[in-house]
C-alpha positions as CSV (number, residue, x, y, z in Angstrom):
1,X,30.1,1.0,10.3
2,X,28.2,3.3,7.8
3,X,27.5,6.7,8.7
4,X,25.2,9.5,7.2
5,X,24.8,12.9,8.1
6,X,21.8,14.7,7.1
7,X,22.7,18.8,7.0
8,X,19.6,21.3,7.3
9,X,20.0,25.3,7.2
10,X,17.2,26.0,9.5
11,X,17.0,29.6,8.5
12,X,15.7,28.5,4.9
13,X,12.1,27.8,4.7
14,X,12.5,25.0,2.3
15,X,15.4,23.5,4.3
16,X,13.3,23.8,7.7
17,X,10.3,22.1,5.6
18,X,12.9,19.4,5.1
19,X,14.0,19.2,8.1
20,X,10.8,18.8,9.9
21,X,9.7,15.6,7.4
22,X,13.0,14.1,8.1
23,X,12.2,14.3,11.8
24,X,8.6,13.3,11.2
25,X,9.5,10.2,8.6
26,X,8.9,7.9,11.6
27,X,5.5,8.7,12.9
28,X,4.5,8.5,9.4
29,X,5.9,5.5,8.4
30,X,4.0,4.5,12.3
31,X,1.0,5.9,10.9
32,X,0.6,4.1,7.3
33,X,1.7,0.9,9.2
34,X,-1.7,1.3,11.3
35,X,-3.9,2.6,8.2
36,X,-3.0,-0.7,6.4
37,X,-2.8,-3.3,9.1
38,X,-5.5,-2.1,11.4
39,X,-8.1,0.4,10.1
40,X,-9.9,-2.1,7.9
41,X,-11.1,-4.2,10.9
42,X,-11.7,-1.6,12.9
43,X,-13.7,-0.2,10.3
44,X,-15.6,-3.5,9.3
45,X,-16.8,-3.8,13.2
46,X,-17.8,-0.2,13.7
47,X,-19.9,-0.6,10.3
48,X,-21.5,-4.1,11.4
49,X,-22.3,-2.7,15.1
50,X,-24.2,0.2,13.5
51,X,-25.9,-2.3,10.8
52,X,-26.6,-4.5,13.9
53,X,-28.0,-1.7,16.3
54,X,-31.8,-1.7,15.9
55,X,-33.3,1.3,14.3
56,X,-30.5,2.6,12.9
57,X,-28.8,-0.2,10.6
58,X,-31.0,0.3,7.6
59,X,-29.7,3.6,7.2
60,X,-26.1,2.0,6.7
61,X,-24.5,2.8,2.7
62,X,-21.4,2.8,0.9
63,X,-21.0,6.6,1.7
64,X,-21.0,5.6,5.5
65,X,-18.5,2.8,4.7
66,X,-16.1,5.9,3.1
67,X,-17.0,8.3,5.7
68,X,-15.9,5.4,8.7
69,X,-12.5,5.0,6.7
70,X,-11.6,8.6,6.2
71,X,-12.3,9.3,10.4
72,X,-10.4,6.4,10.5
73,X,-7.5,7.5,8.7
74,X,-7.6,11.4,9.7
75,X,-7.7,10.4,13.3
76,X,-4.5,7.9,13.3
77,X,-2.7,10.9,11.4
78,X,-4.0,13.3,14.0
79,X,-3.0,10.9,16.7
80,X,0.7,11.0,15.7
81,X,0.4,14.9,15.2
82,X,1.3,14.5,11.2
83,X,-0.4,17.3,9.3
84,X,-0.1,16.4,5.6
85,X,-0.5,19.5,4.6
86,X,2.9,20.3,6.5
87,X,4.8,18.0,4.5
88,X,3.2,18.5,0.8
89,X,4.8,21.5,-0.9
């Protein structure tokens, strides 16, 4: 059987940053599997309820459409407690 073992000095910053993305990797990886298999749908039925909802869906336009997709995407990272920021150095 293969084995790897991943070494980490927690007392340097950069190792710790490491460290904590390693530990991380698979609520990302959780994450980007939702983003790409879910959030369009989800997306594409919030957007037709609002176009459908009287009085309201002739407001509807493409900046909406982004602005549904982004929520959509910051709230499945937020779910999962992943701060990009955290992880981009």
């Amino acid at each position: 059987m293969a084995k790897a073992t991943l070494e980490f000095d927690l007392n340097d910053p950069e190792d710790r940053r490491e460290f904590e993305l390693v530990n991380k990797s698979r609520d990302i990886a959780l994450a980007l599997w939702e983003i790409v298999h879910n959030t369009k749908k989800s997306v594409e039925w919030k957007i037709e309820a609002a176009i459908n909802e009287p009085n309201t869906g002739d407001g509807i336009d493409a900046y909406d459409g982004i602005e549904e997709v982004y929520e959509a995407i910051y709230e499945i990272l937020n779910d999962r407690g992943i701060k990009i920021d955290d992880y981009i150095y």
